[in-house]
N, CA and C atoms as an extended XYZ file, in Angstrom:
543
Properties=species:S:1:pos:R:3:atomname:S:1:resname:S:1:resid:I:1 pbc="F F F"
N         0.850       -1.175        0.000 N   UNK     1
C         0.000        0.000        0.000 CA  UNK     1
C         0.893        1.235        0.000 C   UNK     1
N         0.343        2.285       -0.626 N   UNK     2
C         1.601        3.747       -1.196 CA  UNK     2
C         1.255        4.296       -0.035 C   UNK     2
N         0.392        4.441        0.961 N   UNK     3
C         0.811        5.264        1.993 CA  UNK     3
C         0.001        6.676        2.056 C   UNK     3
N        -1.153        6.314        0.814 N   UNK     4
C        -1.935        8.035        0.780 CA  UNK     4
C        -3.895        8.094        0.955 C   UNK     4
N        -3.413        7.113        2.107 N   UNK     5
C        -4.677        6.671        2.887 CA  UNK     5
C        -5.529        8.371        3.222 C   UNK     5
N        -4.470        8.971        3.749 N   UNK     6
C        -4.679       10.173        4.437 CA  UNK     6
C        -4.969       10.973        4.070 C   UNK     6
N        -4.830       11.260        2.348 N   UNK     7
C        -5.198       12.057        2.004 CA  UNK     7
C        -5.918       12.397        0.676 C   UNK     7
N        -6.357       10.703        0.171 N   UNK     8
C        -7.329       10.509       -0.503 CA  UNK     8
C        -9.009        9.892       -0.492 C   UNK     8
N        -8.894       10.182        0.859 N   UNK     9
C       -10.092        9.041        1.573 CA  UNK     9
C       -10.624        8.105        1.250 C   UNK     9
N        -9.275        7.507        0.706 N   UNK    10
C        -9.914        5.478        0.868 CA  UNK    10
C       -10.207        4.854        1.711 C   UNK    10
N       -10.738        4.040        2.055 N   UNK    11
C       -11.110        2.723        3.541 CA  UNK    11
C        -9.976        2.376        3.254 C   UNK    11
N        -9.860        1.658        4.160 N   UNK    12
C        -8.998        0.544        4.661 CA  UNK    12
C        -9.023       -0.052        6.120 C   UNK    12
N        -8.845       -1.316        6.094 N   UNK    13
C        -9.138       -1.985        7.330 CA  UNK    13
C        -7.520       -1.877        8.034 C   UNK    13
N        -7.115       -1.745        9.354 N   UNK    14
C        -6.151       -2.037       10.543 CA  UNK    14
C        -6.734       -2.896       11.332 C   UNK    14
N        -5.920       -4.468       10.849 N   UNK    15
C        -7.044       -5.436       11.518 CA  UNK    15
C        -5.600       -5.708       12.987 C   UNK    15
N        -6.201       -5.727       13.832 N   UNK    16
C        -5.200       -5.788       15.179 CA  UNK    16
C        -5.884       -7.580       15.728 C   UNK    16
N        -4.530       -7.818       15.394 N   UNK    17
C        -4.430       -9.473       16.282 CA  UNK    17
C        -3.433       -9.349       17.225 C   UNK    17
N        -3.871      -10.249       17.914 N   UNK    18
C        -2.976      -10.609       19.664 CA  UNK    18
C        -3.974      -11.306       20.248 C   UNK    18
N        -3.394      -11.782       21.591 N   UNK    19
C        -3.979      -12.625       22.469 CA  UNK    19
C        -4.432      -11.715       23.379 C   UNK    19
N        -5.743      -12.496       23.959 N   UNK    20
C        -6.198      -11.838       24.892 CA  UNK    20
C        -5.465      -10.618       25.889 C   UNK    20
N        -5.807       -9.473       25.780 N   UNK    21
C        -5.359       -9.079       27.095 CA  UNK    21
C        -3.637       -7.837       26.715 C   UNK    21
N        -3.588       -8.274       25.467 N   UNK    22
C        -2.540       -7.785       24.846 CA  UNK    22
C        -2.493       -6.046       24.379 C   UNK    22
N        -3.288       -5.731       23.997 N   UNK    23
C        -3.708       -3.948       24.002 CA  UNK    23
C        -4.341       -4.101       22.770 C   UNK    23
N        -5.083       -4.970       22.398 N   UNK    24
C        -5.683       -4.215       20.768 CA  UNK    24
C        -6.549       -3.467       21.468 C   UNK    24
N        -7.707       -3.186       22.219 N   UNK    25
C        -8.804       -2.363       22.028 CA  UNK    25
C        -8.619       -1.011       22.764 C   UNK    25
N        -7.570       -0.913       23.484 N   UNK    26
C        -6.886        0.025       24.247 CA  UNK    26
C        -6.129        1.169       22.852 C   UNK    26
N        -5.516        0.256       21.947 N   UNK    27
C        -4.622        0.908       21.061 CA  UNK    27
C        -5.858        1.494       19.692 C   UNK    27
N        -6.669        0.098       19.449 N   UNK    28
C        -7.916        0.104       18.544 CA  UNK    28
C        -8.331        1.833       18.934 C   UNK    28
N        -9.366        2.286       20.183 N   UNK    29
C        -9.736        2.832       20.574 CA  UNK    29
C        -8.948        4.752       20.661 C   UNK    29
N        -8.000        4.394       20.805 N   UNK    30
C        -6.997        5.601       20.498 CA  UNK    30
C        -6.606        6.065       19.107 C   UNK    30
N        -6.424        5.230       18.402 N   UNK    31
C        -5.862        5.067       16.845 CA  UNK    31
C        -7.198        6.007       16.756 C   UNK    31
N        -8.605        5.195       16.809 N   UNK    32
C       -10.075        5.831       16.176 CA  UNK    32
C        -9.885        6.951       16.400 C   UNK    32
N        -9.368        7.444       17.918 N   UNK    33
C        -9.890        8.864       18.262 CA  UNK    33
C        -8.978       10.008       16.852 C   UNK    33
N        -7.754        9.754       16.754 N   UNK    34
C        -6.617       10.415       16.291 CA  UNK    34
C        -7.602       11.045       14.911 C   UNK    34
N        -7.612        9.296       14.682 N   UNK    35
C        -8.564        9.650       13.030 CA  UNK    35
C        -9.361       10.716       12.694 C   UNK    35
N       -10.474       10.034       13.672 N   UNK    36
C       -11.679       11.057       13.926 CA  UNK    36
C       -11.385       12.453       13.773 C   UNK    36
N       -10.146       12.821       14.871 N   UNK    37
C        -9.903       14.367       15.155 CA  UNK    37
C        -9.157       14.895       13.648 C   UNK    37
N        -9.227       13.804       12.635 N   UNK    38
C        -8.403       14.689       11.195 CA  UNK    38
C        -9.784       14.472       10.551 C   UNK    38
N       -11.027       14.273       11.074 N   UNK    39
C       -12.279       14.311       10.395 CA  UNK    39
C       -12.178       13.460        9.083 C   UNK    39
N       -11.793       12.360        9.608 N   UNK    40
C       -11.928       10.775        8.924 CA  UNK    40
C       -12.898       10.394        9.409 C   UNK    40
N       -13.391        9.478        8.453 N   UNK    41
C       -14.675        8.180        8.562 CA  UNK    41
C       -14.183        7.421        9.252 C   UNK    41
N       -14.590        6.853       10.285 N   UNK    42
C       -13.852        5.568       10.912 CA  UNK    42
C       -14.629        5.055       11.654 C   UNK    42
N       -14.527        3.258       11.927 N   UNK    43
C       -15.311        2.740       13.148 CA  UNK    43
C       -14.346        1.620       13.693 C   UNK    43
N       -14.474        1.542       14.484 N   UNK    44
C       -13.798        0.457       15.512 CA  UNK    44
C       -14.862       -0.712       15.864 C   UNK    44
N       -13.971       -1.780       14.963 N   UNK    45
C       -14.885       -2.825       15.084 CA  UNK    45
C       -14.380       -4.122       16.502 C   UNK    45
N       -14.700       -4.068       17.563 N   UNK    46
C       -14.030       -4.790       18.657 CA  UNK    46
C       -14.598       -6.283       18.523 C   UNK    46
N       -13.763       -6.775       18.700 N   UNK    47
C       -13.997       -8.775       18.585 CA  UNK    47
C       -15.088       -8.890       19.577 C   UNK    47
N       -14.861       -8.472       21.104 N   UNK    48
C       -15.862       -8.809       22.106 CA  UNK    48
C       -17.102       -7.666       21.206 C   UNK    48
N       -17.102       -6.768       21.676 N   UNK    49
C       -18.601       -6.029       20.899 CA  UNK    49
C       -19.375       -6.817       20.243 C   UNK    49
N       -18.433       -7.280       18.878 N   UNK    50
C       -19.352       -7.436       17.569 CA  UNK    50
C       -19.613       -8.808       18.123 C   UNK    50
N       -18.629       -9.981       19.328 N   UNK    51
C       -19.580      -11.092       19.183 CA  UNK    51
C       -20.514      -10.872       19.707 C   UNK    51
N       -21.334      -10.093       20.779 N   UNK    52
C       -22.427       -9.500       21.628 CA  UNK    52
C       -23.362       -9.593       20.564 C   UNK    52
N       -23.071       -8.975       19.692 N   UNK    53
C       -23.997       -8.312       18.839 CA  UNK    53
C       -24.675       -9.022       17.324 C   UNK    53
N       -23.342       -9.543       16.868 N   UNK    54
C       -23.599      -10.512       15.706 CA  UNK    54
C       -23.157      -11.671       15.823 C   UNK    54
N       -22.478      -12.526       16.541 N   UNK    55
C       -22.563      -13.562       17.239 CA  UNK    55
C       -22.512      -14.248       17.925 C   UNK    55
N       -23.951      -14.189       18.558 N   UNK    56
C       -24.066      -14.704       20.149 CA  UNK    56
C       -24.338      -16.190       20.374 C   UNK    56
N       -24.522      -16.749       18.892 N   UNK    57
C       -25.221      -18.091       19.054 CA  UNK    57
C       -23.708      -18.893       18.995 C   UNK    57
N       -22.794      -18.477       18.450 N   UNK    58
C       -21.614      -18.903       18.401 CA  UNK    58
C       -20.903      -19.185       20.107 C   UNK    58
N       -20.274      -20.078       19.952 N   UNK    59
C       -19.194      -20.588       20.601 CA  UNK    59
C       -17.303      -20.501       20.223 C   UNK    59
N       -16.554      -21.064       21.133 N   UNK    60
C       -15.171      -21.151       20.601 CA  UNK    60
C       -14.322      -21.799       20.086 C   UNK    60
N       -15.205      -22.856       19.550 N   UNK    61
C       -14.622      -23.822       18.804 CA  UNK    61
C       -13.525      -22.708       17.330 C   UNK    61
N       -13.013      -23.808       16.728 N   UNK    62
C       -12.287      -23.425       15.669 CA  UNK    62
C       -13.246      -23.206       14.800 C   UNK    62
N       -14.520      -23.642       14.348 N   UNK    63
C       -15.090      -23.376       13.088 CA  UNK    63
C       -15.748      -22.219       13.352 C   UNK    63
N       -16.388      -21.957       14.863 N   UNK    64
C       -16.827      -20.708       15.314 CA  UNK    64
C       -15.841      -19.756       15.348 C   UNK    64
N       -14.751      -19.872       15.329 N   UNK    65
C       -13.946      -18.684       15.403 CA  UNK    65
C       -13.295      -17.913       14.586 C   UNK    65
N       -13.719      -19.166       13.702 N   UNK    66
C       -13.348      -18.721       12.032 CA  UNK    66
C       -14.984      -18.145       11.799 C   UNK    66
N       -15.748      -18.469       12.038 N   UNK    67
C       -16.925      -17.810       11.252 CA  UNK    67
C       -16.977      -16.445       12.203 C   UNK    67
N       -17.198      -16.136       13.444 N   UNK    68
C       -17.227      -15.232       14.140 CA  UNK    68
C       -15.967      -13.867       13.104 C   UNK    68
N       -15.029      -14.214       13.067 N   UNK    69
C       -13.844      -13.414       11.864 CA  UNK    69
C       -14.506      -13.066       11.079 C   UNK    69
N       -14.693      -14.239       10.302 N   UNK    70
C       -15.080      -13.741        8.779 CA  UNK    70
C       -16.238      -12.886        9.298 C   UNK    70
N       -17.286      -13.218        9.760 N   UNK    71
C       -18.188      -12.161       10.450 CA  UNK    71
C       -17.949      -10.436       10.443 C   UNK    71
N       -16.865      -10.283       11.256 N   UNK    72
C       -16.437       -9.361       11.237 CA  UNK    72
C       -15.829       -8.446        9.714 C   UNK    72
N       -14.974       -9.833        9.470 N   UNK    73
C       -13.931       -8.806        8.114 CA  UNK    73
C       -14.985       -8.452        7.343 C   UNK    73
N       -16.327       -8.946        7.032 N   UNK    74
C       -17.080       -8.807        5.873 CA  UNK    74
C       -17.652       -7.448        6.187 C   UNK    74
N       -18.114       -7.334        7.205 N   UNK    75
C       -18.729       -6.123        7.987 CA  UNK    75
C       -17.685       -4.808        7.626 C   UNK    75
N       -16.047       -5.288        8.107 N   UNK    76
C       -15.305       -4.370        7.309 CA  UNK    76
C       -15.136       -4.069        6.271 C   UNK    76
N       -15.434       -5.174        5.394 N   UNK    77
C       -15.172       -4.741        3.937 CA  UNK    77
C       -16.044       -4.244        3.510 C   UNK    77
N       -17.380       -3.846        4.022 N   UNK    78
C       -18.071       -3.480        3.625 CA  UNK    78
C       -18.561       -1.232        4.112 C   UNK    78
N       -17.718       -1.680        5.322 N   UNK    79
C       -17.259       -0.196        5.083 CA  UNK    79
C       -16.476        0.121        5.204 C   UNK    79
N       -14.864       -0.311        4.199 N   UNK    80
C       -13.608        0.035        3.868 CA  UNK    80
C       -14.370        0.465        2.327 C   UNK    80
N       -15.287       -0.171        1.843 N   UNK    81
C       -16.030        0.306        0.111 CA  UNK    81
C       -16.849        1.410        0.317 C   UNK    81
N       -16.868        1.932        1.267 N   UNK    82
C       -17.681        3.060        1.061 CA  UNK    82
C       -16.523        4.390        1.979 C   UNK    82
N       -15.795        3.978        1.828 N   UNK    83
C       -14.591        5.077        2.333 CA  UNK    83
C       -14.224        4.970        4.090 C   UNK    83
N       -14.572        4.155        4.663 N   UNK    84
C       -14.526        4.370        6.096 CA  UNK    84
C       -13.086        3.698        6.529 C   UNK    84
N       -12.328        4.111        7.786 N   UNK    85
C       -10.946        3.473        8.016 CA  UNK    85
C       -11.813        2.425        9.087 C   UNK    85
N       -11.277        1.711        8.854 N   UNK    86
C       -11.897        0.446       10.131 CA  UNK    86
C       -10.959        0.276       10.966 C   UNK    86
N       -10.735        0.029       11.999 N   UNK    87
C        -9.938       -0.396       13.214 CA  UNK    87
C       -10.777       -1.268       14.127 C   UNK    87
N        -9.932       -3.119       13.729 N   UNK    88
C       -10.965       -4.151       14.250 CA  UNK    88
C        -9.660       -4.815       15.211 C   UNK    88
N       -10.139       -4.913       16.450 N   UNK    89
C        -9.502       -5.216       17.326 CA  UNK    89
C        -9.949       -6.858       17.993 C   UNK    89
N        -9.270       -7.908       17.071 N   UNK    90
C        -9.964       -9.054       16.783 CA  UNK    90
C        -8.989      -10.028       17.610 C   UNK    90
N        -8.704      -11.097       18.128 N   UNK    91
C        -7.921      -11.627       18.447 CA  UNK    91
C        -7.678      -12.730       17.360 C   UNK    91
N        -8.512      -12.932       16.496 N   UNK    92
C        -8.626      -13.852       15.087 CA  UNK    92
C        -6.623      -14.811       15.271 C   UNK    92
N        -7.739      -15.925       15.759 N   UNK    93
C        -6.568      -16.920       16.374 CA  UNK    93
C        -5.685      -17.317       15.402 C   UNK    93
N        -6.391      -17.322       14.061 N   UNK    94
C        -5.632      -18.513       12.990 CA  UNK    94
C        -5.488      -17.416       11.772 C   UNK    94
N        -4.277      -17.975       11.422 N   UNK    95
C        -3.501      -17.512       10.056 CA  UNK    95
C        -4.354      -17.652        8.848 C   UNK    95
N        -4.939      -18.393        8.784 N   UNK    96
C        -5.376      -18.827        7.640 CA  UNK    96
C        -7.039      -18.535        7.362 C   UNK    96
N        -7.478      -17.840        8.754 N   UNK    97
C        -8.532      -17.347        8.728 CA  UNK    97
C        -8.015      -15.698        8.773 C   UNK    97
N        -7.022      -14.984        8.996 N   UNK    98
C        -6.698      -13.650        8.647 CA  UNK    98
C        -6.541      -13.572        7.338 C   UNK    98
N        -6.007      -14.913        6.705 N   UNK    99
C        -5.568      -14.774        5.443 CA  UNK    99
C        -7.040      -14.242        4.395 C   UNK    99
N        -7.533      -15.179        4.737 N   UNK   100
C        -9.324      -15.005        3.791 CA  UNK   100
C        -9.587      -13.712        4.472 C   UNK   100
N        -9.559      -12.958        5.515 N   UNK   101
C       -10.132      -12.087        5.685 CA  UNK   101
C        -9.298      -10.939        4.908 C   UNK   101
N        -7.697      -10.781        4.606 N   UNK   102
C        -6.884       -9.893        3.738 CA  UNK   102
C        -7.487      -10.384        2.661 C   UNK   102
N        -7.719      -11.061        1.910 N   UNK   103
C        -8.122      -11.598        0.524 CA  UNK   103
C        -9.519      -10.754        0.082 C   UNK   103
N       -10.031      -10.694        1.164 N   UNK   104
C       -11.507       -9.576        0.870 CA  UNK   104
C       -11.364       -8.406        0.700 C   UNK   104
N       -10.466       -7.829        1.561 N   UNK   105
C       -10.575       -6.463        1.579 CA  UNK   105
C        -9.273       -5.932        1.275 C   UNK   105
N        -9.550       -4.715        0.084 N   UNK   106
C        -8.653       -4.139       -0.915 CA  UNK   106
C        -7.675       -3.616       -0.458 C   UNK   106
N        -7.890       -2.646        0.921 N   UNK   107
C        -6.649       -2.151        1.579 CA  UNK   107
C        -6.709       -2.928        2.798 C   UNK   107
N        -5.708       -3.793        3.673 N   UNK   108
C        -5.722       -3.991        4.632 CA  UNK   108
C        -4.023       -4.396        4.745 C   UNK   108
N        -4.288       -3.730        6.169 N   UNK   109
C        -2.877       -4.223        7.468 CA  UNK   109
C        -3.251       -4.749        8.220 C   UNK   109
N        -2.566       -5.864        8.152 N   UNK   110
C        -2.250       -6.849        9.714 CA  UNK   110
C        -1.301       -6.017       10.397 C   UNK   110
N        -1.951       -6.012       11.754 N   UNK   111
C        -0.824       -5.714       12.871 CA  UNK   111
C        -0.747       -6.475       13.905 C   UNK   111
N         0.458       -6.842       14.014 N   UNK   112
C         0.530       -7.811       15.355 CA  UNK   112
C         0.934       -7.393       16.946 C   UNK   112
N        -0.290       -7.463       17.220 N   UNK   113
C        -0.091       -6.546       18.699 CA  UNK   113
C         1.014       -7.857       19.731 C   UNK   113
N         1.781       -7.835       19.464 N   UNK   114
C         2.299       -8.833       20.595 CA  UNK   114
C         2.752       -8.239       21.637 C   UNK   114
N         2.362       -9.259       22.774 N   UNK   115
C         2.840       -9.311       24.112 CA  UNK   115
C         3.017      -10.420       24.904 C   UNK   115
N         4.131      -10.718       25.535 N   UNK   116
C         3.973      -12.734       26.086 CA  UNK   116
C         2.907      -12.395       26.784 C   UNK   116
N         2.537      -13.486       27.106 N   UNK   117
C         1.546      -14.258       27.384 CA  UNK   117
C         1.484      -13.879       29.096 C   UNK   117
N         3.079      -14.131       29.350 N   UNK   118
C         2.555      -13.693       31.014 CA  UNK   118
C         2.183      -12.566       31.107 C   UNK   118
N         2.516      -11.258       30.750 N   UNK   119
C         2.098       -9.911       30.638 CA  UNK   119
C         0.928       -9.767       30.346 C   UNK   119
N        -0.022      -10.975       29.193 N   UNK   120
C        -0.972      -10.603       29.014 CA  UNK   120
C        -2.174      -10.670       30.301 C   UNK   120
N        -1.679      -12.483       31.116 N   UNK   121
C        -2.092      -12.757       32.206 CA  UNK   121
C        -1.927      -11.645       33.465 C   UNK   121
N        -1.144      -11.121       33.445 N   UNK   122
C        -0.686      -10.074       34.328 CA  UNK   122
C        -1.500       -8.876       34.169 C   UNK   122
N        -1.952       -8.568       32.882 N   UNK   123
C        -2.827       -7.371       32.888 CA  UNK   123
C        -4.782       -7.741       32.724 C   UNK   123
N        -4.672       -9.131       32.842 N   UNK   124
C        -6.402       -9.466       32.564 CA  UNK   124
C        -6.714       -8.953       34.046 C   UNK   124
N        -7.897       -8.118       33.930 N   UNK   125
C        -8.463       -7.364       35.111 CA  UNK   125
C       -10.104       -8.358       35.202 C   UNK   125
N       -10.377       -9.116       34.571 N   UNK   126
C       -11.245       -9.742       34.208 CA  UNK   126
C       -11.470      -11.232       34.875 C   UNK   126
N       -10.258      -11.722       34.974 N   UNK   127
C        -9.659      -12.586       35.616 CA  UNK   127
C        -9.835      -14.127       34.827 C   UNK   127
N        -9.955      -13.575       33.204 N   UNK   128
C       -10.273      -14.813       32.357 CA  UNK   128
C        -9.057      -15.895       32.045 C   UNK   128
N        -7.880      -15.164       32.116 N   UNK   129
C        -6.502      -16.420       32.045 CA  UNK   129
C        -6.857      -17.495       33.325 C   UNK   129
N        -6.796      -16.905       34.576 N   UNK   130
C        -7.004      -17.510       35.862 CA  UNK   130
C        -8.177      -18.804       35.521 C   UNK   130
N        -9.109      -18.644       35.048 N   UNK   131
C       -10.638      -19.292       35.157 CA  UNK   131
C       -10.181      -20.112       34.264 C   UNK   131
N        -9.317      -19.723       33.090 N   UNK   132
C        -9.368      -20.695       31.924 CA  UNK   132
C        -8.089      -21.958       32.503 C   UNK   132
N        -7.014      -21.518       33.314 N   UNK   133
C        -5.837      -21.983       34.003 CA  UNK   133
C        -6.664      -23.219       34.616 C   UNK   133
N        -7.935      -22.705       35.658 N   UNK   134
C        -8.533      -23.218       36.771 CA  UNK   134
C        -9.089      -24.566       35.977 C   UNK   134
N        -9.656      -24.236       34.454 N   UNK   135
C       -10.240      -24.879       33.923 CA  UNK   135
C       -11.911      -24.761       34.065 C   UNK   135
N       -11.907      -23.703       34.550 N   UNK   136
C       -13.752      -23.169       34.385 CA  UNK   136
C       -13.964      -22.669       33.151 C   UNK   136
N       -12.960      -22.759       32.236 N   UNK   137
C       -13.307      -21.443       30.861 CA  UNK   137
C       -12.401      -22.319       29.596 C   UNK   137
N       -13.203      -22.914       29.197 N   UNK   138
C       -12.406      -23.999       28.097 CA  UNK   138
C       -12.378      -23.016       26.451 C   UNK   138
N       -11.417      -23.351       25.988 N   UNK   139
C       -11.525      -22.858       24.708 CA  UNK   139
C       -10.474      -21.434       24.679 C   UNK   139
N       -10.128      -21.024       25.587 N   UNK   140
C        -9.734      -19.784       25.559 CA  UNK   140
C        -8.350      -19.851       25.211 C   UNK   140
N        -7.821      -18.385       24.050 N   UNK   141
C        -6.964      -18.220       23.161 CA  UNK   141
C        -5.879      -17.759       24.184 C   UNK   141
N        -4.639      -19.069       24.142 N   UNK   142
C        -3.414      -18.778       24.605 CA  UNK   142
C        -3.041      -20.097       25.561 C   UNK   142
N        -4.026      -20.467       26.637 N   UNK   143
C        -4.350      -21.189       27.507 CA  UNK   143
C        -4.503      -22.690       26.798 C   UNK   143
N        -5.084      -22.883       26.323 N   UNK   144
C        -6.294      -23.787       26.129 CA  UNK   144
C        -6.863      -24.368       24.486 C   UNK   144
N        -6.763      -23.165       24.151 N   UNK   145
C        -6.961      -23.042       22.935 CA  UNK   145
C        -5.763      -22.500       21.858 C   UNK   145
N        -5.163      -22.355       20.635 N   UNK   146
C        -4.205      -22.307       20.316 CA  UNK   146
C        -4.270      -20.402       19.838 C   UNK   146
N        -3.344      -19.728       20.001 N   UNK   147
C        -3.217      -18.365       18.849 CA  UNK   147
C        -1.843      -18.611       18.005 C   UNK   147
N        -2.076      -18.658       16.658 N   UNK   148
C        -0.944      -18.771       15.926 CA  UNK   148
C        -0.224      -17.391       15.268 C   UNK   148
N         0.799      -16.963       15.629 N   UNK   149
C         1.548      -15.758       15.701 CA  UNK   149
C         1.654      -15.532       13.824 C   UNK   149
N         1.138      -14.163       13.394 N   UNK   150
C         1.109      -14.090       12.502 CA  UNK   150
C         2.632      -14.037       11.534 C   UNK   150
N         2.738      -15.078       10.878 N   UNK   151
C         4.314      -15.562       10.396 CA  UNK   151
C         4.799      -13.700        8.943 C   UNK   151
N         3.910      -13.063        9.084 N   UNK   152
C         4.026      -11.966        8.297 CA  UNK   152
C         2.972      -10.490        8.446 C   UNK   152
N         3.123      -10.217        9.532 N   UNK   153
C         2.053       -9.346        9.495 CA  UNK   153
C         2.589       -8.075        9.189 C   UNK   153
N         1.984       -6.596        8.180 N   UNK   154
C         2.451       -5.683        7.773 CA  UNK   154
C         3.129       -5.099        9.422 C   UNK   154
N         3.054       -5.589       10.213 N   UNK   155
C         3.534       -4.050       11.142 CA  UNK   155
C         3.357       -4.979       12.276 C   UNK   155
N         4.806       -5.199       13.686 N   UNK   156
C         3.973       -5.903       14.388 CA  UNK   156
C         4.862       -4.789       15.742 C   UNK   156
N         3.950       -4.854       16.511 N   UNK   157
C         4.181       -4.022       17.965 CA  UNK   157
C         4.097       -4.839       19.170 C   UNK   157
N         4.829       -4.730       19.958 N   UNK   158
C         5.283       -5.151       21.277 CA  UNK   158
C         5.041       -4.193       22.168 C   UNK   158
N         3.619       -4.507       22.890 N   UNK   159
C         2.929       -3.452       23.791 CA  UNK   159
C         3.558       -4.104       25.205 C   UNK   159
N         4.567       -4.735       25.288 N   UNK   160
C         5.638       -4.590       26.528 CA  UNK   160
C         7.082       -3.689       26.276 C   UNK   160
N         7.085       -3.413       25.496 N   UNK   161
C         8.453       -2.669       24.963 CA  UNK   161
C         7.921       -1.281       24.590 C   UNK   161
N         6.877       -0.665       23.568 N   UNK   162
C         6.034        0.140       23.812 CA  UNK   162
C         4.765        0.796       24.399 C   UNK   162
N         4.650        1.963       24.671 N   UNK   163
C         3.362        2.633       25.203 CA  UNK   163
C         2.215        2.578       24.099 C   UNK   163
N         1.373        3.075       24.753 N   UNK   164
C        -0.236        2.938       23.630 CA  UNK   164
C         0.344        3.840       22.679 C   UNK   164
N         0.553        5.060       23.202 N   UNK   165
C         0.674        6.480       22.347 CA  UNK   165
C         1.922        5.606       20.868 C   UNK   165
N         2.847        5.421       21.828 N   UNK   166
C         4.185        5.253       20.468 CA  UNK   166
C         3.673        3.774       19.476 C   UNK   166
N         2.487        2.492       20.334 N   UNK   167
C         1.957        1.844       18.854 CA  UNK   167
C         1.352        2.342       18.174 C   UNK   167
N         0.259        3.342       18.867 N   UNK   168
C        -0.415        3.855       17.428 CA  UNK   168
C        -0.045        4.685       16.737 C   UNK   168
N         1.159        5.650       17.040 N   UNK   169
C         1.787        6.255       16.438 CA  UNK   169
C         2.760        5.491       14.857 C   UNK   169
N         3.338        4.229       15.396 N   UNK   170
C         3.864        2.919       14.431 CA  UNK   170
C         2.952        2.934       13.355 C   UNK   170
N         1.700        2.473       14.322 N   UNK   171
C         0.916        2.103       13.157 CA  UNK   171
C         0.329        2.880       12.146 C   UNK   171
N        -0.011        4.324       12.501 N   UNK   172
C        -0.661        5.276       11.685 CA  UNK   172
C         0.547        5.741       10.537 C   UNK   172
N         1.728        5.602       11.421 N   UNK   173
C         2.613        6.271       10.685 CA  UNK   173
C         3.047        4.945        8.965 C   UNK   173
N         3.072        4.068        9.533 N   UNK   174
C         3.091        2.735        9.040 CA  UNK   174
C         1.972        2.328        7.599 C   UNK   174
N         0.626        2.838        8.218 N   UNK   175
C        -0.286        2.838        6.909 CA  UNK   175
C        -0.445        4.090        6.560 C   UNK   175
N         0.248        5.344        6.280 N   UNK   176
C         0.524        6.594        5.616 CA  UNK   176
C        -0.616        7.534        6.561 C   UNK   176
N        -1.287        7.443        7.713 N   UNK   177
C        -1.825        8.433        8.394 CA  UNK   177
C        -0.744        9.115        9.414 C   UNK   177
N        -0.088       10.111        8.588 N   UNK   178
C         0.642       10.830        9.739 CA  UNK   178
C         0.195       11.782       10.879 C   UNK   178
N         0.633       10.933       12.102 N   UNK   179
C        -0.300       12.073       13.174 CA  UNK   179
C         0.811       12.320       14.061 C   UNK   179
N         1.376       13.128       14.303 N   UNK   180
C         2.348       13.494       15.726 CA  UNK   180
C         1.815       13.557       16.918 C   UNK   180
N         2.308       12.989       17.391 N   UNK   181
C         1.577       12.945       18.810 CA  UNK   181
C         1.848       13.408       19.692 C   UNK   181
């Protein structure tokens, strides 16, 4: 991608993977605001939200978690075509289900929010690593269930080595939205 997101108002999706607990919706949520304030189209599409909302009948199996995704990316691609920046803060476990979801949509970055795993456990305020550890919470991504580290993602950030401010700064700067912060 050339980098002139910013100043031709194309969509494009910033799809944010990591494991639970890692900063996508913290970083998701900030990135939006930046946008917003250059009076961009934008929505923040959050993994927990949209399953609330569009799929509740779903579970965490692998085929659910692939459909729950695609769920989402389609929703994005559908307003990355009408000019909107999307920022989806997905934990989308599997490679090969990010892959079909880049395959849809015309502009998109993977970003890989990484953070180990203990850090991530260390910051769940929720106390869902613990429950899933305990074995009250089966299925859950990291624990229990598998997250496969994206082997190529356009841009990947280490929210133990960086602050919120300096990833989304990476990242905006990264898909041609220059914002100083």
């Amino acid at each position: 991608m050339s980098g002139t997101i910013a100043t031709d108002r194309r969509g494009c999706a910033i799809w944010l993977t990591g494991l639970p607990c890692s900063g996508k919706s913290t970083i998701a949520q900030r990135l939006a605001d930046l946008i917003r304030a250059r009076n961009r189209r934008v929505e923040v599409l959050d993994g927990d939200v949209v399953r609330q909302r569009l799929s509740q009948e779903l579970g965490f199996s692998p085929e659910h978690r692939h459909m729950n995704v695609m769920r989402i990316g389609y929703v994005a691609k559908l307003l990355v075509n009408q000019g909107v920046i999307v920022v989806a803060a997905v934990v989308s476990p599997y490679e090969a289900t990010r892959r079909a979801v880049r395959d849809e949509i015309e502009s998109y970055f993977e970003v890989h929010v990484d953070c180990p795993l203990e850090e991530c456990e260390r910051r769940d305020v929720k106390g869902m690593y613990a429950r899933a550890r305990a074995g009250n919470l089966t299925e859950f991504t990291g624990v229990n269930s598998p997250y496969e580290v994206p082997s190529n993602p356009d841009i990947r950030v280490n929210t133990l080595e960086v602050s919120r401010d300096q990833a989304v700064e990476l990242i905006a700067n990264h898909v041609g939205l220059r914002f100083p912060l």
